[in-house]
C-alpha positions as protocol buffer text, in pm:
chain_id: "A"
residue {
  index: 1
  type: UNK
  ca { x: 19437 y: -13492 z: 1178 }
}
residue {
  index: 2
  type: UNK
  ca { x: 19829 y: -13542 z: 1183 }
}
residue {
  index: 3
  type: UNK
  ca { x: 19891 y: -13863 z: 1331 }
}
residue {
  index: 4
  type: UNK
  ca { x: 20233 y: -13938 z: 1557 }
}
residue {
  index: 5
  type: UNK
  ca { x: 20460 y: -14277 z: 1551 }
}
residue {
  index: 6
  type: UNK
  ca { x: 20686 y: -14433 z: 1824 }
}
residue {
  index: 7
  type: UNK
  ca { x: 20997 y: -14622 z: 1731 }
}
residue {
  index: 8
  type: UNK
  ca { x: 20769 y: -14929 z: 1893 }
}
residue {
  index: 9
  type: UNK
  ca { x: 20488 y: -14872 z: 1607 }
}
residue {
  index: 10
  type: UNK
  ca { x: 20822 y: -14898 z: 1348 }
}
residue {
  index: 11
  type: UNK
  ca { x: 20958 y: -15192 z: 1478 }
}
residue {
  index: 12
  type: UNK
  ca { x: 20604 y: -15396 z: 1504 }
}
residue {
  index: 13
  type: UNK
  ca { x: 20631 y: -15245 z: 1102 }
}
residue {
  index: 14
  type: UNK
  ca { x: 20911 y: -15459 z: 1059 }
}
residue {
  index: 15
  type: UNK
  ca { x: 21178 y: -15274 z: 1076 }
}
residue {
  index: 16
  type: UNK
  ca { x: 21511 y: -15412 z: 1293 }
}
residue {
  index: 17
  type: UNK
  ca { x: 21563 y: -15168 z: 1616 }
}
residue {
  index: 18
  type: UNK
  ca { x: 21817 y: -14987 z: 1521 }
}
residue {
  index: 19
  type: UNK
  ca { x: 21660 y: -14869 z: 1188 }
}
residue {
  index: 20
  type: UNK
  ca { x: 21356 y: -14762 z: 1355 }
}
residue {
  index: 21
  type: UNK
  ca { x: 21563 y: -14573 z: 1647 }
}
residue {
  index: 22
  type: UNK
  ca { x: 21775 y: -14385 z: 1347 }
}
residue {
  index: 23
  type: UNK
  ca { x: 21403 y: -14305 z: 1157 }
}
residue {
  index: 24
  type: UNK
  ca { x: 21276 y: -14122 z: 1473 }
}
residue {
  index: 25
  type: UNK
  ca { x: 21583 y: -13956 z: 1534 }
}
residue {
  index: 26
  type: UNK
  ca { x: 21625 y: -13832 z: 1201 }
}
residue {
  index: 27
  type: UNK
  ca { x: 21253 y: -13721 z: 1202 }
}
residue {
  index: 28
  type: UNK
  ca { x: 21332 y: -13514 z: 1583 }
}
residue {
  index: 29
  type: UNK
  ca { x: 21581 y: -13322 z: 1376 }
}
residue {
  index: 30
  type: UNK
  ca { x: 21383 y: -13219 z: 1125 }
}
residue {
  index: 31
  type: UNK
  ca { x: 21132 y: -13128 z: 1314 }
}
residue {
  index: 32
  type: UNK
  ca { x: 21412 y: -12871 z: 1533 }
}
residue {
  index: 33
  type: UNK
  ca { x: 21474 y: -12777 z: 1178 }
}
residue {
  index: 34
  type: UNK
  ca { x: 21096 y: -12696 z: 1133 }
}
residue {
  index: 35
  type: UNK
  ca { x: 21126 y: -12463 z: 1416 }
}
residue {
  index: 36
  type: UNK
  ca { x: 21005 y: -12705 z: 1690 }
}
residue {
  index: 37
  type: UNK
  ca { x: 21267 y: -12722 z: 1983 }
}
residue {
  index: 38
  type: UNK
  ca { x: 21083 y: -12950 z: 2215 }
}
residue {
  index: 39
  type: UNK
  ca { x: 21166 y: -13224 z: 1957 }
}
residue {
  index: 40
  type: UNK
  ca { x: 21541 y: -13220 z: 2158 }
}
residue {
  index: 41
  type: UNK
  ca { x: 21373 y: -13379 z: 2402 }
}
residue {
  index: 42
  type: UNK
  ca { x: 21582 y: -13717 z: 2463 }
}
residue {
  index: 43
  type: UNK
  ca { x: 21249 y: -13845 z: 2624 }
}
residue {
  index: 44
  type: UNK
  ca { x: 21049 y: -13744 z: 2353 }
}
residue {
  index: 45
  type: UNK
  ca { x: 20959 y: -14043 z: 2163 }
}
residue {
  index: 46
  type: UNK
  ca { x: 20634 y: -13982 z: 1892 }
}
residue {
  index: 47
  type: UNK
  ca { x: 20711 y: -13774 z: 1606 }
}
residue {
  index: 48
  type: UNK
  ca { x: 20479 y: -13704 z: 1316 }
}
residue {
  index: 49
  type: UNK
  ca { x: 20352 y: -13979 z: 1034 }
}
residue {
  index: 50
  type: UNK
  ca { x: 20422 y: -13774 z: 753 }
}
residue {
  index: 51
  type: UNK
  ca { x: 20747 y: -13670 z: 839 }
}
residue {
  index: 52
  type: UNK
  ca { x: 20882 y: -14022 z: 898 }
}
residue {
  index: 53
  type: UNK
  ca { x: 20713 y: -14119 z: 540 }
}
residue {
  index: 54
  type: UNK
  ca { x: 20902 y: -13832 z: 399 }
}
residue {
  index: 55
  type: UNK
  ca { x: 21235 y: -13976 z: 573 }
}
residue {
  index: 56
  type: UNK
  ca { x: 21107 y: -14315 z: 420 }
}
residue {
  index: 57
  type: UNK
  ca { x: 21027 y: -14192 z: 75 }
}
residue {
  index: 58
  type: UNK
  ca { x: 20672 y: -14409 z: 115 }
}
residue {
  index: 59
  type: UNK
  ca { x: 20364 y: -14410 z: 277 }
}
residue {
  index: 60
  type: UNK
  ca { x: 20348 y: -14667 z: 604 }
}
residue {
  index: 61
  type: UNK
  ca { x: 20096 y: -14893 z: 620 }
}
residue {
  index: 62
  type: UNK
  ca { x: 19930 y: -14927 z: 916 }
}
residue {
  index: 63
  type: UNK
  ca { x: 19662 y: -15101 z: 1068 }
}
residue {
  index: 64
  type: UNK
  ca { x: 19462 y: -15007 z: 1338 }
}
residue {
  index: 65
  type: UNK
  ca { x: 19578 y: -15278 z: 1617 }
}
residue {
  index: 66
  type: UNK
  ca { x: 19415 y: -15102 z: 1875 }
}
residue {
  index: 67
  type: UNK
  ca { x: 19019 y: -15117 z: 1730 }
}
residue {
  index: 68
  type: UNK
  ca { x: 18970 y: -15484 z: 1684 }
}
């Protein structure tokens, strides 16, 4: 199952704002790249795990906040 992350999921990752705004940005264009238009979407906020990880050059670790 291919799992989606929000700029908020980076930040609460640690990273500053900005950083995490430029990571899902970057990630939106590759995904246009990828053939996947609806990525333009300014409102469009989740992009794929494994393509922020490839931006990053490392896996994220994250724990499940939501199940206790």
């Amino acid at each position: 199952m291919n799992s989606f992350i929000s700029k908020e999921e980076l930040i609460a990752c640690g990273y500053p704002k900005h950083t995490a705004q430029n990571i899902i940005r970057q990630a939106k264009d590759i995904m246009v790249q990828k053939g996947y238009p609806f990525y333009m979407n300014k409102r469009l906020g989740r992009v794929p795990k494994d393509v922020v990880e490839s931006i990053l050059g490392s896996e994220l670790d994250m724990e499940e906040k939501q199940h206790g």
